[in-house]
N, CA, C and O atoms as a printed pandas DataFrame, in Angstrom:
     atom_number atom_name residue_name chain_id  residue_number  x_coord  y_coord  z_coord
0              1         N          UNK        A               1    0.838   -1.172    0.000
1              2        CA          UNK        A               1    0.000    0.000    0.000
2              3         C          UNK        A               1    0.889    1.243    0.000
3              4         O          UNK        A               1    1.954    1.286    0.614
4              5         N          UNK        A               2    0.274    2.495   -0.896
5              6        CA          UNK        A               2    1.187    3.328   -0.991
6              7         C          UNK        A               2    0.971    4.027    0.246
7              8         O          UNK        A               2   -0.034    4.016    0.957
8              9         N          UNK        A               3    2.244    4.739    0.427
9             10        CA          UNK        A               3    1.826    5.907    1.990
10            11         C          UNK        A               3    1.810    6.903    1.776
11            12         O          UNK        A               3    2.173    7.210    0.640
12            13         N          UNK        A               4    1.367    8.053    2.762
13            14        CA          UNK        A               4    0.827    9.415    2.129
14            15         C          UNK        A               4    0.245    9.685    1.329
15            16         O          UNK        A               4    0.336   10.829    0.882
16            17         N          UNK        A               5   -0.853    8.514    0.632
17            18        CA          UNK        A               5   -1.567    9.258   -0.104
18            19         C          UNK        A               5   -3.456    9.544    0.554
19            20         O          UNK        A               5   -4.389    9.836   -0.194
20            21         N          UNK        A               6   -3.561    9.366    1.968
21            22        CA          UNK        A               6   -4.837    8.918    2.752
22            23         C          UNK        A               6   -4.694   10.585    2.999
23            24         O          UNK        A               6   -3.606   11.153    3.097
24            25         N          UNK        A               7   -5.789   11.144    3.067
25            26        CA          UNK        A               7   -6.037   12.454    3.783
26            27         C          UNK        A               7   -5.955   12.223    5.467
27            28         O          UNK        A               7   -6.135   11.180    6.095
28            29         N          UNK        A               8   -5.711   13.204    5.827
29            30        CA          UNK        A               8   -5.801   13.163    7.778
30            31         C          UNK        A               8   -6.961   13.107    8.114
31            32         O          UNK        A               8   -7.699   14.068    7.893
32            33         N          UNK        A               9   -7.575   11.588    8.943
33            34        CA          UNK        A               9   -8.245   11.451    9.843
34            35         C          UNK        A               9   -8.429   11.928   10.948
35            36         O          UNK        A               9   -8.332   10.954   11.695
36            37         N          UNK        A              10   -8.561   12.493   11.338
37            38        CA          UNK        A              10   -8.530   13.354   13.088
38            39         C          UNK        A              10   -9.852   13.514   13.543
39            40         O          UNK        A              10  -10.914   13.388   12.934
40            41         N          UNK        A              11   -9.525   13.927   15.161
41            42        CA          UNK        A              11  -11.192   14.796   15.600
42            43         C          UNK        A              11  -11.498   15.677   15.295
43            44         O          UNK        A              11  -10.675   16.592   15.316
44            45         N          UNK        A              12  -12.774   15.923   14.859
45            46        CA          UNK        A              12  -13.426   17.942   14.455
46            47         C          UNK        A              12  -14.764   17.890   14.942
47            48         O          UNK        A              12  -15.682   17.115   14.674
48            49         N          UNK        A              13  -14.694   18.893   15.728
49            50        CA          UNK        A              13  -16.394   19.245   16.148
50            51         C          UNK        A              13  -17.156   19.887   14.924
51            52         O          UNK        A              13  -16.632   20.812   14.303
52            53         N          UNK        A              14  -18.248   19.449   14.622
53            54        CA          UNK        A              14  -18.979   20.204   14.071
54            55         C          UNK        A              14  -19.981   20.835   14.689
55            56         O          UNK        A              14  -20.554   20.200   15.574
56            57         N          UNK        A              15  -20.485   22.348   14.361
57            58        CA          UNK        A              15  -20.954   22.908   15.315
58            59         C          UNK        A              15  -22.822   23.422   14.565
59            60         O          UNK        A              15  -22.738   23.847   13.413
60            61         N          UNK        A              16  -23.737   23.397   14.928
61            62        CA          UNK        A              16  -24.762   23.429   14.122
62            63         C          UNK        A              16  -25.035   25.085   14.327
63            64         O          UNK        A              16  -25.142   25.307   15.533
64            65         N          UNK        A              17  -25.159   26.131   13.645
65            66        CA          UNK        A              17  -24.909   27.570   14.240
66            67         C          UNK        A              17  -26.467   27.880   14.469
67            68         O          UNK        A              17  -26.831   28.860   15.118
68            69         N          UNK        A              18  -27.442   26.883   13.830
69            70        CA          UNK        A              18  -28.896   27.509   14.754
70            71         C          UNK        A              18  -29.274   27.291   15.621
71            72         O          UNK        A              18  -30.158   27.985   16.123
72            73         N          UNK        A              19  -28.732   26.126   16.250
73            74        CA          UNK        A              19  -28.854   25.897   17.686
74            75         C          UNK        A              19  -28.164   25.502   18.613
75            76         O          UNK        A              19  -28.442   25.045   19.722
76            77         N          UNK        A              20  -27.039   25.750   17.983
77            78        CA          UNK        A              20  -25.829   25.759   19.293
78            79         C          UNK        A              20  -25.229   24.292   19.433
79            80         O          UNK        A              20  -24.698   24.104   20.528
80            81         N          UNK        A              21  -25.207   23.484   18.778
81            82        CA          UNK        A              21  -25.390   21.658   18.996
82            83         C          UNK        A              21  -23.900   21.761   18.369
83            84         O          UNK        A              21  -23.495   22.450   17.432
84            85         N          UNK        A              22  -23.166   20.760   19.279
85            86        CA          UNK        A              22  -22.119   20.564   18.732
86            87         C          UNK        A              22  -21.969   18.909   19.142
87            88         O          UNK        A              22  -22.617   18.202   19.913
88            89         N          UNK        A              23  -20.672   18.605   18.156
89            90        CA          UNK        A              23  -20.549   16.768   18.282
90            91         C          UNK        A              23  -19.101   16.638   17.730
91            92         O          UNK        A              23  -18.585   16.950   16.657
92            93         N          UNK        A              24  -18.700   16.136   18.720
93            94        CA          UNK        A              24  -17.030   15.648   18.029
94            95         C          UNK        A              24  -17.460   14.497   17.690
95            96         O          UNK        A              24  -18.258   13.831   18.351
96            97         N          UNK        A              25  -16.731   14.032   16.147
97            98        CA          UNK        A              25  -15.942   12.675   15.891
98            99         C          UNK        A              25  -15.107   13.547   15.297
99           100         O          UNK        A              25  -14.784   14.731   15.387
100          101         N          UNK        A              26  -14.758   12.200   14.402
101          102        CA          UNK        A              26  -13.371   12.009   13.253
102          103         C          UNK        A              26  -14.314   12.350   12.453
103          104         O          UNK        A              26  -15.541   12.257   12.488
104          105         N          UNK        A              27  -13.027   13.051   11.210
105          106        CA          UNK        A              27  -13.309   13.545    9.874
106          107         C          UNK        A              27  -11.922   14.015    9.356
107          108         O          UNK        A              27  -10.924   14.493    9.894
108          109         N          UNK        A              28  -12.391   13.569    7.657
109          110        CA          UNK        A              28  -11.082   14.110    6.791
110          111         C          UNK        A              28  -11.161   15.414    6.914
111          112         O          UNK        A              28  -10.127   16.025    6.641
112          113         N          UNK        A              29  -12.154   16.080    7.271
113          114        CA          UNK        A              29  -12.793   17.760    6.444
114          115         C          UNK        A              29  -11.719   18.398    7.220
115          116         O          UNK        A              29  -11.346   18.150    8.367
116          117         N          UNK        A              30  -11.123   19.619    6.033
117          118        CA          UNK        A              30  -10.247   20.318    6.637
118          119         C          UNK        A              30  -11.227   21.648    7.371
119          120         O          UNK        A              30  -12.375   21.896    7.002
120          121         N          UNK        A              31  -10.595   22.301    8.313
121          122        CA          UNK        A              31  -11.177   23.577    8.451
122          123         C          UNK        A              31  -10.068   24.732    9.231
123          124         O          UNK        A              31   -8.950   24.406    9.630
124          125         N          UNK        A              32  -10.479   25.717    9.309
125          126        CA          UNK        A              32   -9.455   26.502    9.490
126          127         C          UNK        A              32   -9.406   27.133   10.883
127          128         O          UNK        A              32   -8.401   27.541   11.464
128          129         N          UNK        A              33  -11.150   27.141   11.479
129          130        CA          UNK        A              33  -11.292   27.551   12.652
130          131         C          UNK        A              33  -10.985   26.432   14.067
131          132         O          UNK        A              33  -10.990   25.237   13.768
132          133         N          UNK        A              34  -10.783   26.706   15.225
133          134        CA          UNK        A              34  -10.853   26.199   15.938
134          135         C          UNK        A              34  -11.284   26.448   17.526
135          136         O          UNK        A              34  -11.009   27.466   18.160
136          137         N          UNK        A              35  -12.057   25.241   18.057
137          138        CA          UNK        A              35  -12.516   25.233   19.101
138          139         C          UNK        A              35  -11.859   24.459   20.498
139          140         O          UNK        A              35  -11.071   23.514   20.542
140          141         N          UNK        A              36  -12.369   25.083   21.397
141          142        CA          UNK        A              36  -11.876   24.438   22.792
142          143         C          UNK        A              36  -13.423   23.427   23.199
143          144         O          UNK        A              36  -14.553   23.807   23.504
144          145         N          UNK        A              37  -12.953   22.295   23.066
145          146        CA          UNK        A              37  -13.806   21.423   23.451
146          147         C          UNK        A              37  -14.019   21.030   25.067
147          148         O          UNK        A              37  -13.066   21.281   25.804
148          149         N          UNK        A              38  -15.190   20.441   25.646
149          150        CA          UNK        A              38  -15.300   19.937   27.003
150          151         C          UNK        A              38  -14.236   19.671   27.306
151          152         O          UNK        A              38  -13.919   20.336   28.293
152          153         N          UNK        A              39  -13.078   18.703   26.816
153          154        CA          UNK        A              39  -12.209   17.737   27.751
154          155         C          UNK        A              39  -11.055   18.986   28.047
155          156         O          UNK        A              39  -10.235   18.607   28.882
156          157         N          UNK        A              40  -10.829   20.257   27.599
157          158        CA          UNK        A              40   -9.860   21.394   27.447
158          159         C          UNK        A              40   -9.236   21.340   26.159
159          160         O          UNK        A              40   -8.867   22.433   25.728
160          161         N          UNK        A              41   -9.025   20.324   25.428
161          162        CA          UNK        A              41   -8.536   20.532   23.997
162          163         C          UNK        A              41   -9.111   21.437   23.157
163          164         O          UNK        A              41  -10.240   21.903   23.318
164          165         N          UNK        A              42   -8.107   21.791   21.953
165          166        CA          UNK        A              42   -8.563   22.747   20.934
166          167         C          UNK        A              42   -8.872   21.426   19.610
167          168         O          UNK        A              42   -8.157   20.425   19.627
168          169         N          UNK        A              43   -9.692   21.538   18.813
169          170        CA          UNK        A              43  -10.114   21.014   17.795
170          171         C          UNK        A              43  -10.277   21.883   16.757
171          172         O          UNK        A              43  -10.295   23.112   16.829
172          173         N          UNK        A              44  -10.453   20.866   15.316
173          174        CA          UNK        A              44  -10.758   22.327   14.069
174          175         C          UNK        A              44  -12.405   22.204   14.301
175          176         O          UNK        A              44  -12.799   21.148   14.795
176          177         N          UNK        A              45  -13.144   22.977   14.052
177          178        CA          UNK        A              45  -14.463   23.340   14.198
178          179         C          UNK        A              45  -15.193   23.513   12.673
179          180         O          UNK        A              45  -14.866   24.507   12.025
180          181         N          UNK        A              46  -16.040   22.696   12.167
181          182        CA          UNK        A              46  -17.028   22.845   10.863
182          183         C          UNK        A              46  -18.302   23.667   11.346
183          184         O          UNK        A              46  -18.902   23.218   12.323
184          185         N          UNK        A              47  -18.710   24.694   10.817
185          186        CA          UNK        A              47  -20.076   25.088   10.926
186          187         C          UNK        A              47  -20.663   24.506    9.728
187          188         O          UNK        A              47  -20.217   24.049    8.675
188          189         N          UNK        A              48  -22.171   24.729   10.400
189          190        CA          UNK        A              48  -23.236   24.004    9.280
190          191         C          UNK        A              48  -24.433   24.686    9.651
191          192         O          UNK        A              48  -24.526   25.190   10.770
192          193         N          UNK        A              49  -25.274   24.744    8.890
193          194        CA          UNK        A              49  -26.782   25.212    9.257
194          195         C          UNK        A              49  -28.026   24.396    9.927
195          196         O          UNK        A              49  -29.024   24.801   10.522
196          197         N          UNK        A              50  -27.532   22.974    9.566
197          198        CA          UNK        A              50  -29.078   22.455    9.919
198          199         C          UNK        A              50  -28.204   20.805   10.653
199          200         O          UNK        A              50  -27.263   20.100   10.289
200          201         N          UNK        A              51  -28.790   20.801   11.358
201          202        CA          UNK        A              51  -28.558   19.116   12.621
202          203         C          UNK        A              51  -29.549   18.683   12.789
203          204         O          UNK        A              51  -30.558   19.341   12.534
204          205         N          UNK        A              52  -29.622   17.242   13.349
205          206        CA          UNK        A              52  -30.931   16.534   14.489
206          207         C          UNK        A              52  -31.197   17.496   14.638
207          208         O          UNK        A              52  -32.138   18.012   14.034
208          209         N          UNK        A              53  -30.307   18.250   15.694
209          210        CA          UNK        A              53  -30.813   18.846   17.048
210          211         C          UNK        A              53  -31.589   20.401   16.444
211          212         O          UNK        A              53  -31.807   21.228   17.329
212          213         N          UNK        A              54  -32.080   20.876   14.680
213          214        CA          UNK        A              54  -32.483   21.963   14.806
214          215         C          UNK        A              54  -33.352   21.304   13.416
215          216         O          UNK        A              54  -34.121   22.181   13.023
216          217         N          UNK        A              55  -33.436   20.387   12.792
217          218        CA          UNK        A              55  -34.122   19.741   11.825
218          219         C          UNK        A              55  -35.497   19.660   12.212
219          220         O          UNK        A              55  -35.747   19.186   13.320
220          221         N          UNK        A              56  -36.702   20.164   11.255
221          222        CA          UNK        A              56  -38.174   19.806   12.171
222          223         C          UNK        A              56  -38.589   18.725   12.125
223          224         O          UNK        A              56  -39.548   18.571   12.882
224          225         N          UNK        A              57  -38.220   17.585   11.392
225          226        CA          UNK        A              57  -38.251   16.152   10.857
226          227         C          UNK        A              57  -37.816   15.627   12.396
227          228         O          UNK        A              57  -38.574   14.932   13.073
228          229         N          UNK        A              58  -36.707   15.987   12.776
229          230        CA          UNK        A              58  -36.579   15.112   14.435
230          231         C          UNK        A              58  -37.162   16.093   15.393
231          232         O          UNK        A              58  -37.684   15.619   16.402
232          233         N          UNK        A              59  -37.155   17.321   15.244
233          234        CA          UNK        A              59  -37.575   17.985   16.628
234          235         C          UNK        A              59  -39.150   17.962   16.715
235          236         O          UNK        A              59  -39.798   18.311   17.702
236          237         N          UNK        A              60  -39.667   17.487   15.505
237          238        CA          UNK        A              60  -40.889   17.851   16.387
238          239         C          UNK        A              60  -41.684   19.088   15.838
239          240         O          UNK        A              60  -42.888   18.923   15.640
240          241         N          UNK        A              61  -41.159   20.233   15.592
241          242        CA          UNK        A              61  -41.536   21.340   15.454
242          243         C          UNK        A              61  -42.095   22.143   14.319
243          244         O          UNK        A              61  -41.778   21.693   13.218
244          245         N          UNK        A              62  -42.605   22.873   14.308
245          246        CA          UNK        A              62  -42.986   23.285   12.865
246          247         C          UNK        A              62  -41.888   23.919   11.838
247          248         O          UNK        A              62  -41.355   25.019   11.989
248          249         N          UNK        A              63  -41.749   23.377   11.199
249          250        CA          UNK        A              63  -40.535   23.562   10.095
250          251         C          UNK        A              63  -40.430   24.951    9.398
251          252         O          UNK        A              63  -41.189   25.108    8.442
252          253         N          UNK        A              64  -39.813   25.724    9.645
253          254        CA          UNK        A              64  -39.218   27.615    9.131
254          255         C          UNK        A              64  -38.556   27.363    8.290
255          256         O          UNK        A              64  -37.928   26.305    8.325
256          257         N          UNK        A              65  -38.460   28.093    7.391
257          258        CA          UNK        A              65  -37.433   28.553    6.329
258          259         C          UNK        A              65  -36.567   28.604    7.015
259          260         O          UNK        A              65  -36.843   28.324    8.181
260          261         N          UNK        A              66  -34.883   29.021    6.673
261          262        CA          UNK        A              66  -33.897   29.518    6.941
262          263         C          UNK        A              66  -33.620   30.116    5.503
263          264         O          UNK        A              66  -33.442   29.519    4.442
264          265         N          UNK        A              67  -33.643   31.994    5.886
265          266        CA          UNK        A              67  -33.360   32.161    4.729
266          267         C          UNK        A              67  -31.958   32.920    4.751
267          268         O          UNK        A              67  -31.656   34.068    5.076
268          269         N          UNK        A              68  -31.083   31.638    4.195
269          270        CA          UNK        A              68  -29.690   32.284    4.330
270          271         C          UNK        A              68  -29.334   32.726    2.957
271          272         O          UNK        A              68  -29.571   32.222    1.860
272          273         N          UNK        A              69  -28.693   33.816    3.314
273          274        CA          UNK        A              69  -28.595   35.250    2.116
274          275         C          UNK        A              69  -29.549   35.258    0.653
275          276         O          UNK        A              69  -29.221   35.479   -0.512
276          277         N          UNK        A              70  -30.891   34.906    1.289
277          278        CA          UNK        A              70  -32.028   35.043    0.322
278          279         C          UNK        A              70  -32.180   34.068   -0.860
279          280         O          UNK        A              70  -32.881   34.336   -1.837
280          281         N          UNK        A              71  -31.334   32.671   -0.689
281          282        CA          UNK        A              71  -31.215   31.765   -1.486
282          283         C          UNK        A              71  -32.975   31.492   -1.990
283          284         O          UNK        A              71  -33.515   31.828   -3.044
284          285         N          UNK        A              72  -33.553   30.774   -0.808
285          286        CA          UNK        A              72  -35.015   30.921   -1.266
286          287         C          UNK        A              72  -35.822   31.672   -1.599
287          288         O          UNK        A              72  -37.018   31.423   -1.754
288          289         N          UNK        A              73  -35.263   32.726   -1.760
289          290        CA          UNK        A              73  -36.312   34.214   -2.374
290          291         C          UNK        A              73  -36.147   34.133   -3.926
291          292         O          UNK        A              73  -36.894   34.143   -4.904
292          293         N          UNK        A              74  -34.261   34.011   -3.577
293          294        CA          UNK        A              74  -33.888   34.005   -5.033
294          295         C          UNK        A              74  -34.718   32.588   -5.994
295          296         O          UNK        A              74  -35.049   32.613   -7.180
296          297         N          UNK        A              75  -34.875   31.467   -5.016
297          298        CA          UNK        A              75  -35.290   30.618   -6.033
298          299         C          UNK        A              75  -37.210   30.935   -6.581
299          300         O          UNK        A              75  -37.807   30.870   -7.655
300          301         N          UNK        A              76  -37.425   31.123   -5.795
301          302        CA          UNK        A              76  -39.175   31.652   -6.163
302          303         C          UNK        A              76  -39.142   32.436   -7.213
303          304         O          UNK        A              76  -39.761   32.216   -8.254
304          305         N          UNK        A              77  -38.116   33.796   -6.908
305          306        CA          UNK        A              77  -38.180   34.740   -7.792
306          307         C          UNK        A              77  -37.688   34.010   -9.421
307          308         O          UNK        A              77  -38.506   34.062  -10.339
308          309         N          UNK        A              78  -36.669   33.525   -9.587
309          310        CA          UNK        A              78  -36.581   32.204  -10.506
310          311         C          UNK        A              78  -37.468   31.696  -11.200
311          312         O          UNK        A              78  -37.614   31.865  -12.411
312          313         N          UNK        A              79  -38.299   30.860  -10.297
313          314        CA          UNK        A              79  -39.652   29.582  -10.489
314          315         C          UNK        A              79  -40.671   30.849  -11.361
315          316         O          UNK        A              79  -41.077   30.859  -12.523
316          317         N          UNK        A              80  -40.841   31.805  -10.285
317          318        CA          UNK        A              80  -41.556   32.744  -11.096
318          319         C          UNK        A              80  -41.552   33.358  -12.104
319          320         O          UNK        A              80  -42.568   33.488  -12.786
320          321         N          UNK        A              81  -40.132   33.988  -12.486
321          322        CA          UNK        A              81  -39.916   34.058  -13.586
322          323         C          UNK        A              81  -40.025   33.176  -15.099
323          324         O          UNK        A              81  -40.255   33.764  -16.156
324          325         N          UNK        A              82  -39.895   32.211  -15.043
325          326        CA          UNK        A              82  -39.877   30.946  -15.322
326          327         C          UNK        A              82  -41.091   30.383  -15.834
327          328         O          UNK        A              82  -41.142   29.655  -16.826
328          329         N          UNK        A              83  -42.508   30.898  -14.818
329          330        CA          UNK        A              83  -43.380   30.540  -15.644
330          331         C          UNK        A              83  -44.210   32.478  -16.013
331          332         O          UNK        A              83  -45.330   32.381  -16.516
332          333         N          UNK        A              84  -43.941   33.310  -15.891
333          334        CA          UNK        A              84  -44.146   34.233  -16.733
334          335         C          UNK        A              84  -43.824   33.535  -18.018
335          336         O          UNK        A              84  -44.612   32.910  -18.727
336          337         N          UNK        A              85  -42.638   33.723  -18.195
337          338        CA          UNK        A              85  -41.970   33.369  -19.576
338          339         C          UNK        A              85  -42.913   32.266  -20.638
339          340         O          UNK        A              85  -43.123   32.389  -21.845
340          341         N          UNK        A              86  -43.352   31.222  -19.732
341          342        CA          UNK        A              86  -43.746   30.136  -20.129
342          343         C          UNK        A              86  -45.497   30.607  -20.755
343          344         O          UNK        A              86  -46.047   30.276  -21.805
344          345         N          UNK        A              87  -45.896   31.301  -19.854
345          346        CA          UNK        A              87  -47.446   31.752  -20.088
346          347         C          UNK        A              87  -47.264   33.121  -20.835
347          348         O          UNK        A              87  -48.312   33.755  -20.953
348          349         N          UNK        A              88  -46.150   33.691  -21.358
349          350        CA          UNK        A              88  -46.384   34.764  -22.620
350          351         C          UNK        A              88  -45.669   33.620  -23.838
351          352         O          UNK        A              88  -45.743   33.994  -25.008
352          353         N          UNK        A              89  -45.190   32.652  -23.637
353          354        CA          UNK        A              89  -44.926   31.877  -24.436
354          355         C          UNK        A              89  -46.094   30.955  -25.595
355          356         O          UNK        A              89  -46.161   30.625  -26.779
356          357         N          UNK        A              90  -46.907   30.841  -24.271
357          358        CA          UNK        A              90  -48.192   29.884  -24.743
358          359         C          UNK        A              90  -48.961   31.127  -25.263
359          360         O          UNK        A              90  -49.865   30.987  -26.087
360          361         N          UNK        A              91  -48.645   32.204  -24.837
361          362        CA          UNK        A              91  -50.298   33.049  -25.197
362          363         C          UNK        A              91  -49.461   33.471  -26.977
363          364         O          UNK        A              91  -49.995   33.518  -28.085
364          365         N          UNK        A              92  -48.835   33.573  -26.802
365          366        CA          UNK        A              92  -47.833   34.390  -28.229
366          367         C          UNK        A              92  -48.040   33.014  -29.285
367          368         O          UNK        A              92  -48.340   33.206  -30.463
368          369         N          UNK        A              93  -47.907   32.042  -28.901
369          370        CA          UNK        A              93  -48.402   30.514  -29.797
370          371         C          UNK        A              93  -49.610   30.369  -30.099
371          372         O          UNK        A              93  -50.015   29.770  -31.096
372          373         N          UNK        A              94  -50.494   31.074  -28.999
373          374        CA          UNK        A              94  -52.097   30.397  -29.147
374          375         C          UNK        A              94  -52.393   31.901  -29.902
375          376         O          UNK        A              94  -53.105   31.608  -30.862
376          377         N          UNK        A              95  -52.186   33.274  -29.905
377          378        CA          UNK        A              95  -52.387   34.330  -30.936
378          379         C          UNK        A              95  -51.675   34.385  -32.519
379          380         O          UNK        A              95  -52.004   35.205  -33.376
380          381         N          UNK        A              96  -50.495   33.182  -32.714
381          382        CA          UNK        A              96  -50.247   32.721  -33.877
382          383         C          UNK        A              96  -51.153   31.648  -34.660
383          384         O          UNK        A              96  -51.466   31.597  -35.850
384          385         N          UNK        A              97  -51.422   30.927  -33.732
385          386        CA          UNK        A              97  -52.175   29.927  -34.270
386          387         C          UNK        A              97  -53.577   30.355  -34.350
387          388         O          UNK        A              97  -54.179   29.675  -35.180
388          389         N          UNK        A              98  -54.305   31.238  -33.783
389          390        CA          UNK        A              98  -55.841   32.059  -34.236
390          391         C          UNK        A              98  -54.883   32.551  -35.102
391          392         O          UNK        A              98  -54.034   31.672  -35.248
392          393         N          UNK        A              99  -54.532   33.827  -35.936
393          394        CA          UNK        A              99  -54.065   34.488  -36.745
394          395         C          UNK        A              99  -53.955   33.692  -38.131
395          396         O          UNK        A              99  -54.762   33.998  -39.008
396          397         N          UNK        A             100  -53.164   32.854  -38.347
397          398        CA          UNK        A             100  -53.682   32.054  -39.931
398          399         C          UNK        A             100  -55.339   31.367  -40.208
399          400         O          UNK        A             100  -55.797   31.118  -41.324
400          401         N          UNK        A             101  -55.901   31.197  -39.168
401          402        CA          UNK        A             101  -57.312   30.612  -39.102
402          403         C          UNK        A             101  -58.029   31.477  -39.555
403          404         O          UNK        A             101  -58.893   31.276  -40.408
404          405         N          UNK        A             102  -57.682   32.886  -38.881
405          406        CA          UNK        A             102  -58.591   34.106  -38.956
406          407         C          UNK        A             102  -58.303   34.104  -40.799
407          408         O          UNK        A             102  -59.276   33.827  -41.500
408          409         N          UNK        A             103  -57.205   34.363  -41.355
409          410        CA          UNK        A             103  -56.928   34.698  -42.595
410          411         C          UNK        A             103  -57.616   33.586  -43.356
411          412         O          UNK        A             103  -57.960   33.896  -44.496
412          413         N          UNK        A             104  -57.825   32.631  -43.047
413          414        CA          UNK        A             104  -57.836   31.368  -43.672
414          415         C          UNK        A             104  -59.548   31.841  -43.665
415          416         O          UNK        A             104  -59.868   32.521  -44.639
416          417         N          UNK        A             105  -60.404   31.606  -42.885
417          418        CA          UNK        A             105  -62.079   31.954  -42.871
418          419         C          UNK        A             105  -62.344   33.398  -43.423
419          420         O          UNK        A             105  -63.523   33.597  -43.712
420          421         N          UNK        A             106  -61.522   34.397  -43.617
421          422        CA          UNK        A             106  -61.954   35.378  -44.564
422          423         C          UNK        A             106  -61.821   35.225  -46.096
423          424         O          UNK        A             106  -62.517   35.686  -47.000
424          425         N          UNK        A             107  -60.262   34.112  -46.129
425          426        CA          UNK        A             107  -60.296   33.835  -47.777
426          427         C          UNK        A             107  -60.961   33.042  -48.503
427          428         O          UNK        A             107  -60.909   33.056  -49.733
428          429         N          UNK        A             108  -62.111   31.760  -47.381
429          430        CA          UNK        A             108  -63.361   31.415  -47.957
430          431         C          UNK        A             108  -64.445   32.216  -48.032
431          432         O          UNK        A             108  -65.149   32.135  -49.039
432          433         N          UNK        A             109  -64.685   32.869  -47.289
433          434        CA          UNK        A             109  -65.820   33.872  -47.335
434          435         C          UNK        A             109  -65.669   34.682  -48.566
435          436         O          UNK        A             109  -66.642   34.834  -49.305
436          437         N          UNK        A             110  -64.348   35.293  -48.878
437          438        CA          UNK        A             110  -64.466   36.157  -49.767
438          439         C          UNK        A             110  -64.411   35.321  -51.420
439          440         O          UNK        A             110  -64.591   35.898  -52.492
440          441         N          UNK        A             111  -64.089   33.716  -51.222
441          442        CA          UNK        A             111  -64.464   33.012  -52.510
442          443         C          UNK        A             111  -65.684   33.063  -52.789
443          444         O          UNK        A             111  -66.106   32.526  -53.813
């Protein structure tokens, strides 16, 4: 087996920043910050947004948005856009398609 080519296994707390929940194991993940854990050691520290301990699926609770830097605004505003587009799309197809019909029933009439 070759050596040095395994990333570093070590301990890292990850820390959940909406509710304060933190959990040491092992992990490759590098990070840059670091924490003083229960036992007095310093560890590297991962933040994250969502854990068990703040998920409404385990807590129990009624499930909130988190709207971090307007990602979900941005996506609505998106979706929405999206079907504007789609419904001047259909209406601009369905006023092409009356438009030769219309021409078409005046050039029997006028035979």
């Amino acid at each position: 087996m070759k050596k040095d080519i395994h990333p570093e296994y070590r301990p890292v707390v990850f820390l959940d920043v909406s509710s304060d929940f933190k959990v040491l194991t092992r992990s490759t993940v590098n990070a840059n910050e670091t924490i003083e854990w229960e036992d007095g050691k310093e560890y590297p520290v991962v933040r994250f947004d969502l854990s068990s301990a703040s998920h409404a699926f385990y807590t129990g609770k009624e499930q909130s948005l988190n709207d971090r830097g307007g990602r979900i605004q941005q996506f609505r505003d998106r979706y929405a856009q999206q079907r504007k587009e789609d419904a001047a799309k259909a209406t601009a197809e369905a006023s092409t398609e009356d438009a030769p019909a219309a021409t078409e029933a005046e050039q029997t009439a006028d035979s």
